[in-house]
Backbone of each chain as ProteinMPNN parsed JSONL, in Angstrom:
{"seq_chain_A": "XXXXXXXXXXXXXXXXXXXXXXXXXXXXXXXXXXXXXXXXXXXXXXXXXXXXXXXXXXXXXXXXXXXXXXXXXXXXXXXXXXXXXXXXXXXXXXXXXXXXXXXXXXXXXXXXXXXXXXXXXXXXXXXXXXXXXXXXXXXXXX", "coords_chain_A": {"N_chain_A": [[95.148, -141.122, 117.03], [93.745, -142.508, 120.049], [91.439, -142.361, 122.06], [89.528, -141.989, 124.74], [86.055, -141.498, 125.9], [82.786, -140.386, 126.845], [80.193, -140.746, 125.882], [80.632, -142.037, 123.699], [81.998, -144.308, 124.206], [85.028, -145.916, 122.818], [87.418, -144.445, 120.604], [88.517, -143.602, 117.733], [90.622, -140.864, 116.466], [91.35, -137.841, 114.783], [93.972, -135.459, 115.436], [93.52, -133.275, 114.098], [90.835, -132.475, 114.522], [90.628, -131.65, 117.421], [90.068, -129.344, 119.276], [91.705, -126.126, 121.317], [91.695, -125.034, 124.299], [93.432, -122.278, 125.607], [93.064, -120.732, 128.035], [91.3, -122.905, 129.565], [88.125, -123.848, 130.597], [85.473, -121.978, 131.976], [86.066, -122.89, 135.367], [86.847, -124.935, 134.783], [89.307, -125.102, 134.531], [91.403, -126.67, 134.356], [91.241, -127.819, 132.504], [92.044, -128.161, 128.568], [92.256, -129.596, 126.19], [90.143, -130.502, 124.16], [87.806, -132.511, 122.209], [86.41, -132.211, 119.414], [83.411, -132.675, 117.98], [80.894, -133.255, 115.519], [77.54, -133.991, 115.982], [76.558, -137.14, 114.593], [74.81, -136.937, 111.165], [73.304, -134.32, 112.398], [73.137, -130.686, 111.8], [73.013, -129.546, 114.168], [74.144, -130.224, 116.955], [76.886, -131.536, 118.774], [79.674, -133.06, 120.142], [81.477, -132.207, 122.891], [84.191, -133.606, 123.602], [86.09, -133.473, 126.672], [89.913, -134.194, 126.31], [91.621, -134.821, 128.323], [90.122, -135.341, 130.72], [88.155, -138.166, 130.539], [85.514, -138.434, 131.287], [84.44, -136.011, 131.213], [82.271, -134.507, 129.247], [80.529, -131.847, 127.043], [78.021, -130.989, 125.558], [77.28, -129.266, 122.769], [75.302, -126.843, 121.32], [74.327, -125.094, 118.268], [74.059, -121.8, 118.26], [71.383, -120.84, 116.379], [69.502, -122.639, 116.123], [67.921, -122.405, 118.163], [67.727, -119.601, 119.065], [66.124, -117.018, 117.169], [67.461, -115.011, 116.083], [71.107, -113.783, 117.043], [73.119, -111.74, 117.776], [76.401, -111.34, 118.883], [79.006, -109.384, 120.252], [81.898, -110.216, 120.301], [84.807, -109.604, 122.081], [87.485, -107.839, 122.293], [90.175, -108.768, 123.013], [90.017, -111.308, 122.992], [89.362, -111.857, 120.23], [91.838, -111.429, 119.858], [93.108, -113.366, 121.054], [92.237, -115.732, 120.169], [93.462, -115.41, 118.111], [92.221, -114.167, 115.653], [91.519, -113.776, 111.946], [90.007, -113.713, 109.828], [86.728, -113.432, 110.103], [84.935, -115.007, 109.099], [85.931, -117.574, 109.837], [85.17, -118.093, 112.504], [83.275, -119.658, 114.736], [80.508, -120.476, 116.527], [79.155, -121.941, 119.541], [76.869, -123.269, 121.833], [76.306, -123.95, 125.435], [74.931, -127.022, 126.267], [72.935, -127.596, 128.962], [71.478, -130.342, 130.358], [69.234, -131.203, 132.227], [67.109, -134.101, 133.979], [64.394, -134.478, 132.381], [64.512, -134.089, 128.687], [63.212, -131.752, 128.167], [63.494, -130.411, 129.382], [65.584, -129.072, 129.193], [68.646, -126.776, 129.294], [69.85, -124.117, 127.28], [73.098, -122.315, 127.349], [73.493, -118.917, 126.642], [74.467, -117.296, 127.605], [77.393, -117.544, 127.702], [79.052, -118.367, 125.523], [80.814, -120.798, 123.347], [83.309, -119.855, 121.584], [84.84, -120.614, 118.583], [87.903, -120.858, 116.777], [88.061, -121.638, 113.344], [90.183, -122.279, 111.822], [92.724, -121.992, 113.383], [92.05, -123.573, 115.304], [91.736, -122.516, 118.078], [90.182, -121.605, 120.948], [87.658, -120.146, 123.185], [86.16, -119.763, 125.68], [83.516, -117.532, 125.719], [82.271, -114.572, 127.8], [79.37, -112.594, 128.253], [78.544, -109.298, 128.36], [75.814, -109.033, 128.287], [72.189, -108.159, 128.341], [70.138, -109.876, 126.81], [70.76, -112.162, 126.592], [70.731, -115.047, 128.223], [71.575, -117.259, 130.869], [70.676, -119.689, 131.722], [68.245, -120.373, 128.981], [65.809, -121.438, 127.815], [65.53, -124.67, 126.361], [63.075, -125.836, 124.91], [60.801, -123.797, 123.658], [58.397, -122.453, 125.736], [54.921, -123.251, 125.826]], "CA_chain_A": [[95.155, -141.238, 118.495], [92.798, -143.392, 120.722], [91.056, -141.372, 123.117], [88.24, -142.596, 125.733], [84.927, -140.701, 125.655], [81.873, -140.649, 128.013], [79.526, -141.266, 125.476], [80.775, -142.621, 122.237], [83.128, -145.112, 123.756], [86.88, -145.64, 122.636], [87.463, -143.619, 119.492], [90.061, -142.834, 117.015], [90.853, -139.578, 116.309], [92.333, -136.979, 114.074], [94.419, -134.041, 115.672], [92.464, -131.726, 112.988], [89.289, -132.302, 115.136], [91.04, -131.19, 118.758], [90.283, -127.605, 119.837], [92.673, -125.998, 122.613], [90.755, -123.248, 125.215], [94.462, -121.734, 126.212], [92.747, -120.732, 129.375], [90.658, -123.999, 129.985], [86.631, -123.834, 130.85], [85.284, -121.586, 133.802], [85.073, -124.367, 136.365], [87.146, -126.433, 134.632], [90.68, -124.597, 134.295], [92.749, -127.73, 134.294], [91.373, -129.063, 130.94], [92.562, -127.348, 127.959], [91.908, -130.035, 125.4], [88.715, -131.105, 123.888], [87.306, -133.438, 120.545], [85.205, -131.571, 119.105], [82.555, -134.014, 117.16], [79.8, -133.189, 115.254], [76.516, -135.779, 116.334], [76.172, -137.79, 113.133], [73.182, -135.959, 110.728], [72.692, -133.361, 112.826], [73.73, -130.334, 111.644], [72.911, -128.637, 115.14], [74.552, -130.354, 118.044], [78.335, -131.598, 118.776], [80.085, -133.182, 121.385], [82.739, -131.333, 123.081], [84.687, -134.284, 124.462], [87.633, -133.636, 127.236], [90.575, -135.214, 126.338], [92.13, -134.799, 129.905], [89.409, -136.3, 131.652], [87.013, -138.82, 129.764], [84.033, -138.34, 132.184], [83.75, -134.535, 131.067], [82.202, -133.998, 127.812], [79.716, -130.992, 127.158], [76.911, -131.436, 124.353], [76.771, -128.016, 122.187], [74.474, -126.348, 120.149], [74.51, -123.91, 117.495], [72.489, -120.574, 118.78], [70.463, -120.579, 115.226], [68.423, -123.503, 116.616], [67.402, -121.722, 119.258], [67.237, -118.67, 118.798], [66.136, -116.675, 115.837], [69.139, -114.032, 116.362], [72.275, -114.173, 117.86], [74.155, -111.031, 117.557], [76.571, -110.99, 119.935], [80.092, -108.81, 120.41], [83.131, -110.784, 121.024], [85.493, -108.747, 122.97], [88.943, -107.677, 121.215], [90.861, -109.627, 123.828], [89.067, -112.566, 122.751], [89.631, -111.938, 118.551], [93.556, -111.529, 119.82], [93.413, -114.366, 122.054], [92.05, -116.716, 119.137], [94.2, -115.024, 116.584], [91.245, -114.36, 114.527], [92.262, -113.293, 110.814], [89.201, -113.312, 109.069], [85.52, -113.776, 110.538], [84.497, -116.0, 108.493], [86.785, -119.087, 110.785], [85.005, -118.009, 114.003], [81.95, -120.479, 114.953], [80.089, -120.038, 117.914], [78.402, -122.749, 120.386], [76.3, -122.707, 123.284], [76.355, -125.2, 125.961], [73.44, -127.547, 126.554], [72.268, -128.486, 130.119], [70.073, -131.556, 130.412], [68.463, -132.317, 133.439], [65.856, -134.674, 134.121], [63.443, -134.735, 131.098], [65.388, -133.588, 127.455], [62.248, -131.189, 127.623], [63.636, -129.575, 130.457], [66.977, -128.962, 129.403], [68.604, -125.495, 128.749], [71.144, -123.405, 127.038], [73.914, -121.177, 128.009], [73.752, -118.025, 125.68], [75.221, -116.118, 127.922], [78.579, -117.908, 127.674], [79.189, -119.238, 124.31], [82.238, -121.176, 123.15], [84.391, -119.63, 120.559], [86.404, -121.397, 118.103], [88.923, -120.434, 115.448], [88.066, -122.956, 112.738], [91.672, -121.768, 111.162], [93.799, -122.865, 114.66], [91.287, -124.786, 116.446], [92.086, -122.354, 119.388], [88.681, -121.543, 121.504], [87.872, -119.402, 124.075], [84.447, -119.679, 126.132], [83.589, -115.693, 126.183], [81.416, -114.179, 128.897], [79.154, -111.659, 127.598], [77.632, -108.243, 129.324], [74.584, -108.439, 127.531], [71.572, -108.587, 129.258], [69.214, -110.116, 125.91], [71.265, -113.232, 126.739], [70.767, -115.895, 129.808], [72.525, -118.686, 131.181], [69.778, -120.79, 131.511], [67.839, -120.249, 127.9], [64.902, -122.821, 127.775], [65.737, -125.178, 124.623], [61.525, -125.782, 123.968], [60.07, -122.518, 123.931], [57.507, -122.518, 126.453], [53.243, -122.933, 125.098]], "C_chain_A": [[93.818, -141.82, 118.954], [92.086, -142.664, 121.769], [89.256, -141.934, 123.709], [87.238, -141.576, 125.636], [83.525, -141.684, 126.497], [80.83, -140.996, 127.265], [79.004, -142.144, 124.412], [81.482, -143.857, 122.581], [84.757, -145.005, 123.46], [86.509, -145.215, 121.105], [88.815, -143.202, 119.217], [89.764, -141.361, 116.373], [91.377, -139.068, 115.791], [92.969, -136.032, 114.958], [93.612, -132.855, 115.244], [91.357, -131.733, 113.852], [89.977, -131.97, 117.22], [90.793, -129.527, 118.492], [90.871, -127.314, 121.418], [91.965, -124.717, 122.886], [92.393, -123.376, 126.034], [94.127, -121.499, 127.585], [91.76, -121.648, 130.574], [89.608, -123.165, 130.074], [86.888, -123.168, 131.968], [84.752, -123.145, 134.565], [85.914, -124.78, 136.178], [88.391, -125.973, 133.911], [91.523, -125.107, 133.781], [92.253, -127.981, 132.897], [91.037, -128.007, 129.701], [92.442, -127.881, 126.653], [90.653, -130.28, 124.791], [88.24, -131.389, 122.339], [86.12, -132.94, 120.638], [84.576, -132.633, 117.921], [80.814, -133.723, 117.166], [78.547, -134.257, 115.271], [76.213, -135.635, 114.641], [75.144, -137.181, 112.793], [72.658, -135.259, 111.808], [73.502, -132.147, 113.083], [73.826, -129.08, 112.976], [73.854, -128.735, 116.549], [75.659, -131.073, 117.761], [78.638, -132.022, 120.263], [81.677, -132.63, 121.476], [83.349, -132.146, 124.114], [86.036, -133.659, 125.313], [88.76, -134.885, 126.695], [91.654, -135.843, 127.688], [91.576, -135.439, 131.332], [87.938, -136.782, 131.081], [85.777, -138.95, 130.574], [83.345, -136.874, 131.791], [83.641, -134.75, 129.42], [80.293, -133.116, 127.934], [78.938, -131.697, 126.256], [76.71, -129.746, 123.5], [75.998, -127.955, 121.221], [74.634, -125.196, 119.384], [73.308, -123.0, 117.895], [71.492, -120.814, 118.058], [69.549, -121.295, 115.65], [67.558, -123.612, 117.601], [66.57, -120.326, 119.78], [67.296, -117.848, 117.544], [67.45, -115.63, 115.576], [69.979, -113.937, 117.735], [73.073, -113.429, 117.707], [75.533, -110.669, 118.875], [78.149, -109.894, 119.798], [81.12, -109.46, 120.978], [84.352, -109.819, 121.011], [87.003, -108.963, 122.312], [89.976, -108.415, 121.919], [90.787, -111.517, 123.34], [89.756, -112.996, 120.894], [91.417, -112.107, 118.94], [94.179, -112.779, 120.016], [93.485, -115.526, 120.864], [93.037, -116.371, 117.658], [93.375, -114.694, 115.408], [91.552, -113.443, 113.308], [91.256, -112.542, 110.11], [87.56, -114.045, 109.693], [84.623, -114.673, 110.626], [84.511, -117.344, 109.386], [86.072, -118.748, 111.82], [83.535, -118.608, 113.892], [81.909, -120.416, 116.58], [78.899, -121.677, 118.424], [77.939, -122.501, 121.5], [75.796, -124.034, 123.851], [75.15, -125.848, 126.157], [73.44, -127.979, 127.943], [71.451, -129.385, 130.258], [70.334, -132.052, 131.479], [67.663, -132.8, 133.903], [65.93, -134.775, 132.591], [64.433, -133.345, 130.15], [64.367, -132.161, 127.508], [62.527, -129.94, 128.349], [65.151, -128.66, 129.907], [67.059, -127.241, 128.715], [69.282, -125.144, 128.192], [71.499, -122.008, 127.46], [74.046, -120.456, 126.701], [74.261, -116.844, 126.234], [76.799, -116.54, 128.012], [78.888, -118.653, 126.374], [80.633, -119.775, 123.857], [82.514, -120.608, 121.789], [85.243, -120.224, 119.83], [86.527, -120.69, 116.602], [88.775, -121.517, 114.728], [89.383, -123.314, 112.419], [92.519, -122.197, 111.98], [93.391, -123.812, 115.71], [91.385, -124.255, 117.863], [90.101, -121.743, 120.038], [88.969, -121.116, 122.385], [85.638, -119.91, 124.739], [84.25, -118.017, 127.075], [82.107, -115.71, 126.948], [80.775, -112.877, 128.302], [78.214, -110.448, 128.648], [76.602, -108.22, 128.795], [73.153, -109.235, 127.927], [70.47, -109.279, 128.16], [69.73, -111.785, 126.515], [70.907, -114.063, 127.94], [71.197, -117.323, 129.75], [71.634, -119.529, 131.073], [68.603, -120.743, 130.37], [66.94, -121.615, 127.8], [65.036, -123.488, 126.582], [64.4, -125.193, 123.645], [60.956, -124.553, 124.753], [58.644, -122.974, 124.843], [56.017, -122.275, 125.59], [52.854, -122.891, 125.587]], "O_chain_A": [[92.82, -141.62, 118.262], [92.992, -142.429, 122.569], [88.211, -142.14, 123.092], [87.718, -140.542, 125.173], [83.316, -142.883, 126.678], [80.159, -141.787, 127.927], [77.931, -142.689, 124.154], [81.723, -144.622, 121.647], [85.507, -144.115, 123.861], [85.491, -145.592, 120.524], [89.755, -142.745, 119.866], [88.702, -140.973, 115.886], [92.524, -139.494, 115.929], [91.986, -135.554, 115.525], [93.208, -131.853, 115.834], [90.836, -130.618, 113.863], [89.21, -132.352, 118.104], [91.298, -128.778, 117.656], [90.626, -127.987, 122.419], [91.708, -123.749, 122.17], [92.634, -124.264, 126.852], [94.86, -122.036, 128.415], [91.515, -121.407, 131.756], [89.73, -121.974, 129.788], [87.816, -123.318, 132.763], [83.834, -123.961, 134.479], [86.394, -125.301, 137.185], [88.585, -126.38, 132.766], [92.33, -124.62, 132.989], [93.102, -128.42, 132.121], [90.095, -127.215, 129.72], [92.472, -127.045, 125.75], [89.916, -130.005, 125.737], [88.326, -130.551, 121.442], [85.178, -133.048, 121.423], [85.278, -133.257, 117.125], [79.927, -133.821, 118.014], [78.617, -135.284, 114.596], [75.879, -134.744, 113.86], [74.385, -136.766, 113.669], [71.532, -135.571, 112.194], [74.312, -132.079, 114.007], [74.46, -128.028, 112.893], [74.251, -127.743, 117.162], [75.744, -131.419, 116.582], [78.114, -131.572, 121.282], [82.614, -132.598, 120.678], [83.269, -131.807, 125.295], [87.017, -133.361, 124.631], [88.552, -136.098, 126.672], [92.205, -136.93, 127.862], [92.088, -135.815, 132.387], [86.895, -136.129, 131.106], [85.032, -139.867, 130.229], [82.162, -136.575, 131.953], [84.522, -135.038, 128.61], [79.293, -133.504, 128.538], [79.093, -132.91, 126.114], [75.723, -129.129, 123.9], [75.913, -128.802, 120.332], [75.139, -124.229, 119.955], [72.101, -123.241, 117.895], [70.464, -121.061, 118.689], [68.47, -120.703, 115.654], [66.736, -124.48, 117.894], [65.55, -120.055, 120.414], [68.314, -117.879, 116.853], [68.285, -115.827, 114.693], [69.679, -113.989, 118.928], [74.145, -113.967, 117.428], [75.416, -109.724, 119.655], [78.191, -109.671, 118.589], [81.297, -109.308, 122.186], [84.787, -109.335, 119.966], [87.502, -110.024, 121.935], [90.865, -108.74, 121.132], [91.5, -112.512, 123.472], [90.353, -113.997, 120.497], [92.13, -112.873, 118.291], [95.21, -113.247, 119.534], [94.522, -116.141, 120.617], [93.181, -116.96, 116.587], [93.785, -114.916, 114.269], [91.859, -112.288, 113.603], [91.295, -111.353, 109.794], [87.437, -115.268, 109.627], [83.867, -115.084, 111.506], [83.527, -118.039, 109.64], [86.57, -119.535, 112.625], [82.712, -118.146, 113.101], [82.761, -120.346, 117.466], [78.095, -122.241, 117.682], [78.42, -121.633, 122.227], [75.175, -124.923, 123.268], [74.181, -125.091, 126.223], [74.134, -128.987, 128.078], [70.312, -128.919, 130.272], [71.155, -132.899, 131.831], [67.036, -131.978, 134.571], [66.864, -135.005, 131.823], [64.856, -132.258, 130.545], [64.818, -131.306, 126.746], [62.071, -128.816, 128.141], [65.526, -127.618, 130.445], [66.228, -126.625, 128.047], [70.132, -126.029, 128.293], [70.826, -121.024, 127.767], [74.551, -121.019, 125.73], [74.466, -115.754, 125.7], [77.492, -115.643, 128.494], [78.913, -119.873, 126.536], [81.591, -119.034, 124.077], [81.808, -121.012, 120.865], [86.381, -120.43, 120.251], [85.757, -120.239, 115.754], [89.261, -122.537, 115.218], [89.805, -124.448, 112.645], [93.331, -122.948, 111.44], [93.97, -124.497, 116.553], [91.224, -125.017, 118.816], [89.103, -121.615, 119.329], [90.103, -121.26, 122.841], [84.534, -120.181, 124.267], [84.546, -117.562, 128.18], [81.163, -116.487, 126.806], [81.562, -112.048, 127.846], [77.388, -110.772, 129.501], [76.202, -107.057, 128.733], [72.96, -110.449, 127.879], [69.434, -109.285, 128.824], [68.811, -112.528, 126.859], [70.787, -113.293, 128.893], [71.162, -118.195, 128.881], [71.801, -120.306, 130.132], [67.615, -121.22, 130.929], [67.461, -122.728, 127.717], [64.626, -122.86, 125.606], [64.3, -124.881, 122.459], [60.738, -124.368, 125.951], [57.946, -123.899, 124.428], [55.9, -121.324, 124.817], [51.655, -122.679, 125.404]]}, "seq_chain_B": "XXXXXXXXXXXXXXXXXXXXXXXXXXXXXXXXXXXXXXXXXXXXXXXXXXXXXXXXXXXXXXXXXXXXXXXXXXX", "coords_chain_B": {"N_chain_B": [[94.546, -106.634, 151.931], [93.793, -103.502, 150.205], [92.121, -100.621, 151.555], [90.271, -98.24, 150.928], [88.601, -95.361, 151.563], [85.972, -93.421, 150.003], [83.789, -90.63, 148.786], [80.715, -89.812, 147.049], [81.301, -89.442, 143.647], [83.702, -89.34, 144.267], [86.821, -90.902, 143.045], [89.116, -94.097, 142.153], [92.142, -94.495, 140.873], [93.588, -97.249, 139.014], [96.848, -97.925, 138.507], [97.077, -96.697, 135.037], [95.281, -96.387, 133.413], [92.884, -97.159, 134.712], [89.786, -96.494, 135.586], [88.421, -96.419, 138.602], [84.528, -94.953, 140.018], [82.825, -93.85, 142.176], [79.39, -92.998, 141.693], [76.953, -92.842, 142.944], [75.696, -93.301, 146.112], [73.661, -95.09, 148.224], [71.208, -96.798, 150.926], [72.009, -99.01, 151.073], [73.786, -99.891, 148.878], [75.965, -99.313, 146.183], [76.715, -97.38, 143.53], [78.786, -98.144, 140.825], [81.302, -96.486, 138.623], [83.417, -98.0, 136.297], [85.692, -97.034, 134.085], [87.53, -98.205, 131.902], [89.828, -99.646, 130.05], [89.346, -101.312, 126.567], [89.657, -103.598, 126.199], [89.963, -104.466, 128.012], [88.472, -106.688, 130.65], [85.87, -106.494, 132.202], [83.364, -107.835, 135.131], [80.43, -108.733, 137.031], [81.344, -110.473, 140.072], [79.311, -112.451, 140.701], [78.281, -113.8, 138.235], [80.391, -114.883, 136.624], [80.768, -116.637, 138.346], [78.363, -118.171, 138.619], [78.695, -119.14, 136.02], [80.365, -120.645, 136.036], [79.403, -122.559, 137.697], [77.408, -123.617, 136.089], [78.61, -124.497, 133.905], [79.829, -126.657, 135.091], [77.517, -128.099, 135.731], [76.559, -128.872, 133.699], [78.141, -131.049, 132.984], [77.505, -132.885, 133.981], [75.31, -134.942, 133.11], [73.207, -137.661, 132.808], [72.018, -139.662, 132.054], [71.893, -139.725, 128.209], [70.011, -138.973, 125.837], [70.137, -139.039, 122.661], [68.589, -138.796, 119.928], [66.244, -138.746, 121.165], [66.895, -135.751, 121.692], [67.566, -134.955, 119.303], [65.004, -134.903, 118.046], [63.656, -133.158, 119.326], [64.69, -130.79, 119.049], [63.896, -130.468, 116.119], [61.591, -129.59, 115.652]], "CA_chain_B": [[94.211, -105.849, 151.05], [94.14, -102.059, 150.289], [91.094, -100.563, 151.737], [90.306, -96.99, 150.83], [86.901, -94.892, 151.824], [85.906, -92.748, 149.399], [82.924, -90.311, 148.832], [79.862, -90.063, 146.071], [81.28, -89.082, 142.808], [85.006, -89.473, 143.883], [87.546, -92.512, 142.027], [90.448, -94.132, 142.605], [93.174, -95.043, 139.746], [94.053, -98.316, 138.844], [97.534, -98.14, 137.086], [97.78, -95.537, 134.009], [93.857, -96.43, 132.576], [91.578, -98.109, 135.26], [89.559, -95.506, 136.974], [86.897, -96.868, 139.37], [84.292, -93.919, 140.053], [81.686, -93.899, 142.876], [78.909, -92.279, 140.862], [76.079, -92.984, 143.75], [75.475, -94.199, 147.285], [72.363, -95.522, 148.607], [71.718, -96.611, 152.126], [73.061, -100.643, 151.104], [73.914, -99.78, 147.18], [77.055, -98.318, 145.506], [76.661, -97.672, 142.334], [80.389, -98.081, 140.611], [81.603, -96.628, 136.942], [84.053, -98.396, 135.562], [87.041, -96.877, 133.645], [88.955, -98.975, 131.442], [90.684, -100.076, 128.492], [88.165, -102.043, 126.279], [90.65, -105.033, 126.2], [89.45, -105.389, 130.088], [87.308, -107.679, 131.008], [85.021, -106.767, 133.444], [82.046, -108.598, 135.196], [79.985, -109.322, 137.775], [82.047, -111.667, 140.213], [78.655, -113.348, 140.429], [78.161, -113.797, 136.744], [81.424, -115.709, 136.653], [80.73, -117.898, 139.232], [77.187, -118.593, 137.937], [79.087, -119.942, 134.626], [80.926, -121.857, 136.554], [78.629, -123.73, 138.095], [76.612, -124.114, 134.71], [79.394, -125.236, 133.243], [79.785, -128.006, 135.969], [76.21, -128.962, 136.443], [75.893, -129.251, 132.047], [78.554, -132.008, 132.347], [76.445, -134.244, 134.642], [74.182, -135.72, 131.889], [73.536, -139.074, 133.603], [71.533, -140.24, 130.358], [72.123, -138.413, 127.094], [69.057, -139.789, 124.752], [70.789, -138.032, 121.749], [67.591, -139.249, 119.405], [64.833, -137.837, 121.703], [67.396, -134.395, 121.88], [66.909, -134.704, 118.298], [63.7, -134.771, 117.865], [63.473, -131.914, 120.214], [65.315, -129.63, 118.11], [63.75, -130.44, 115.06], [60.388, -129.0, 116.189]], "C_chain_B": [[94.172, -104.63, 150.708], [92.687, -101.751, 150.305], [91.023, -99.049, 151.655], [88.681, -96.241, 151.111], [86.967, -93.456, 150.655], [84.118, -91.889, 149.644], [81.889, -90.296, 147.095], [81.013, -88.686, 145.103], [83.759, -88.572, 142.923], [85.698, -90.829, 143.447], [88.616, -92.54, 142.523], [91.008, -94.997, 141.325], [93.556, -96.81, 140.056], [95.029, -98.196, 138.064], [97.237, -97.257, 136.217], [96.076, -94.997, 133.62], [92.665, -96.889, 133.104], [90.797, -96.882, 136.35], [88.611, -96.371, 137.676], [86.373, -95.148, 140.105], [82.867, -94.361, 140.915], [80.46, -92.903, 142.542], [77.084, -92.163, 141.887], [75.94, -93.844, 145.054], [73.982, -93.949, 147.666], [72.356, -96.392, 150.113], [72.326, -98.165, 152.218], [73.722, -101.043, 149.83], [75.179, -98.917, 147.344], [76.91, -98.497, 144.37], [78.674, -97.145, 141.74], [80.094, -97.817, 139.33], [82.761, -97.081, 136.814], [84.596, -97.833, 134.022], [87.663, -97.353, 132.571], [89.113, -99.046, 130.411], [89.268, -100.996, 127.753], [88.378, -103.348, 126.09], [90.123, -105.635, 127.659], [88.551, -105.678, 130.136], [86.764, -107.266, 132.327], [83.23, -107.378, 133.833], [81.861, -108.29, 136.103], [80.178, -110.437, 138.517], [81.013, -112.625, 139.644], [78.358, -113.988, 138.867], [79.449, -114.995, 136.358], [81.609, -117.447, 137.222], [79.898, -118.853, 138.742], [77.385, -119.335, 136.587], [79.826, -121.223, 134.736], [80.516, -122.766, 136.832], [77.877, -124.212, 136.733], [77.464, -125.068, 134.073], [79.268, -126.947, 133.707], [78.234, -128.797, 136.135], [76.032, -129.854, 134.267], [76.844, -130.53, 132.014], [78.268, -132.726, 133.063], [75.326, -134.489, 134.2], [74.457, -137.106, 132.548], [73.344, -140.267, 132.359], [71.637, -139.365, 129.123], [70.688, -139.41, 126.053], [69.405, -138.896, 123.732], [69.366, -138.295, 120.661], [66.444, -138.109, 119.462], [65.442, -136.244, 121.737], [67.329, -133.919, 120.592], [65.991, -133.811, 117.684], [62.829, -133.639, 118.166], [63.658, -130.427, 119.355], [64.577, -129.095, 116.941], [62.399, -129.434, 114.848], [60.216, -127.536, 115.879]], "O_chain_B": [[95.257, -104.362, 151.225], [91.931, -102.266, 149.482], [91.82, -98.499, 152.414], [87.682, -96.85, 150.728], [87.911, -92.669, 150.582], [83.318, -92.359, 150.453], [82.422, -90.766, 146.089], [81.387, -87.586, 145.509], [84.593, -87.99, 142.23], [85.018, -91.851, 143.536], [89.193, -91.648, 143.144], [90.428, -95.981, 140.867], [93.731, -97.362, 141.143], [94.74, -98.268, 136.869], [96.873, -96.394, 137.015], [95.658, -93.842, 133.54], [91.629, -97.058, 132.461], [91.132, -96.526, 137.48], [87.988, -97.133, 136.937], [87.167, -94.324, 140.558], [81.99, -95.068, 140.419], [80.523, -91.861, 143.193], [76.183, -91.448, 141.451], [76.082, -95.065, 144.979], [73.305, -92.938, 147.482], [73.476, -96.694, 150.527], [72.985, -98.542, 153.187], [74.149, -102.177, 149.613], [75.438, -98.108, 148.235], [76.93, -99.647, 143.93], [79.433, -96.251, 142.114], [79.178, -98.361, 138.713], [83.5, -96.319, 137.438], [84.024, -98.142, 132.977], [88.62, -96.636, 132.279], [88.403, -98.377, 129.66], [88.288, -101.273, 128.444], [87.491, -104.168, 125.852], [89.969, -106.754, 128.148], [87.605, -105.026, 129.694], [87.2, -107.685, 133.399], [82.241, -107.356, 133.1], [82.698, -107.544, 136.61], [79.581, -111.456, 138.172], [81.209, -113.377, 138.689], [78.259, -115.209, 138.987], [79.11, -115.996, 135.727], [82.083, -118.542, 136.92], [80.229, -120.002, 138.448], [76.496, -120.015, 136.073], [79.938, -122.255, 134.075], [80.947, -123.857, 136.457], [77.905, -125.421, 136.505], [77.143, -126.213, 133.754], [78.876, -127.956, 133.122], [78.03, -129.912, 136.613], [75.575, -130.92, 133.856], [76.56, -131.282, 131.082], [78.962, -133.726, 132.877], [74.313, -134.269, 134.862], [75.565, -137.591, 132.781], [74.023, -141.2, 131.931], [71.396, -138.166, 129.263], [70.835, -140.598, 125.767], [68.916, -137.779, 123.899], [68.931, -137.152, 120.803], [65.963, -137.253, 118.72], [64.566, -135.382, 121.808], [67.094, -132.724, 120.415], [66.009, -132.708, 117.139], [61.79, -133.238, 117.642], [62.964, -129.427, 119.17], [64.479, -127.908, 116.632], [62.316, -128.627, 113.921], [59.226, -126.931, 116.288]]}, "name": "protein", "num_of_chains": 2, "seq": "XXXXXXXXXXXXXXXXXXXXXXXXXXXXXXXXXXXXXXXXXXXXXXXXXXXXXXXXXXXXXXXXXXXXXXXXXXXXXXXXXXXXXXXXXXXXXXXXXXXXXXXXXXXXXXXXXXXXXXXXXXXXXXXXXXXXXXXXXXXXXXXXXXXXXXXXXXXXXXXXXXXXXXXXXXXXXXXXXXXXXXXXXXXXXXXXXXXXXXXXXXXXXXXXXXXXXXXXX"}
């Protein structure tokens, strides 16, 4: 499949690389699809293209690169929701904000995306935990 | 909507398992306990909203310098 993208261009595509959020993005309800695409040599960040509307695509990061621990509790609603079997399949992302200067930009660790490697289904869970914050500075402050 | 007045340290049922429990008043504060199943999701509307908008503001990248975001990381 051929699928438009906001920053790569026109692109072909596998199915195997689509993840489905059953309940779409907060914000962003309507769109339920998204190409997930690891940025070439870098085993940290990923674009999380819409396939519903080629102007939306996130940029994620893996917590580890961020922060030194990342324990978080995903909510049994959540393990049901994704069907999760075995632990192992569940990978976690956290959104990147960039605005202005890259230097500036932040991450969301208080909302992290969820995916089932095993069904490709994803959830973006909301967490009560106050160690966490939405806006997470990417360069540690000196 | 269903509007009920209650006093400090009384609740009102939600359905079989949801209690809500007024556990303190203050003279512009309520402090609320929450009840429920552990399957329920509860938040902070604001908290919700606040993701919302994150969400929406993270996919207005006008420039993405994927390179210099790199470089950033690597650090």
């Amino acid at each position: 499949m051929i699928i438009q993208t906001k920053f790569l261009g026109e692109l072909e595509i596998e199915d195997s690389d689509i993840i489905t959020f059953e309940q779409g993005m907060l914000g962003f309800s309507h769109l339920r699809q998204f190409y997930f695409l690891a940025v070439e040599g870098n085993p940290y960040l990923s674009y999380m293209q819409s396939l519903e509307d080629s102007d939306i695509c996130f940029i994620t990061i893996v917590p580890a690169a961020v922060v030194e621990e990342y324990n978080i509790e995903i909510c049994s609603d959540t393990v049901e929701a994704l069907k999760v079997k075995d632990q192992k399949d569940v990978e976690l992302y956290a959104i990147l904000n960039i605005h202005g200067e890259i230097e500036n930009a932040t991450v969301n660790l208080k909302a992290p995306v969820v995916i089932n490697r095993h069904n490709k289904k994803a959830v973006q869970e909301l967490l009560n935990d106050d160690r966490y914050d939405i806006k997470h500075p990417l360069v540690k402050e000196s | 909507m269903l509007v009920l007045t209650r006093k400090k340290n009384e609740s009102i049922m939600i359905g079989d398992d949801i209690e809500i429990i007024i556990t303190d008043i203050s003279e512009d504060k309520v402090k609320v306990g929450i009840r429920a199943p552990k399957t329920m999701k509860v938040f902070r509307k604001e908290l919700i909203q606040a993701v919302e908008l994150e969400n929406q503001s993270s996919t207005q990248i006008d420039k993405l310098d994927i390179k210099k975001l790199e470089k950033i990381i690597k650090k």
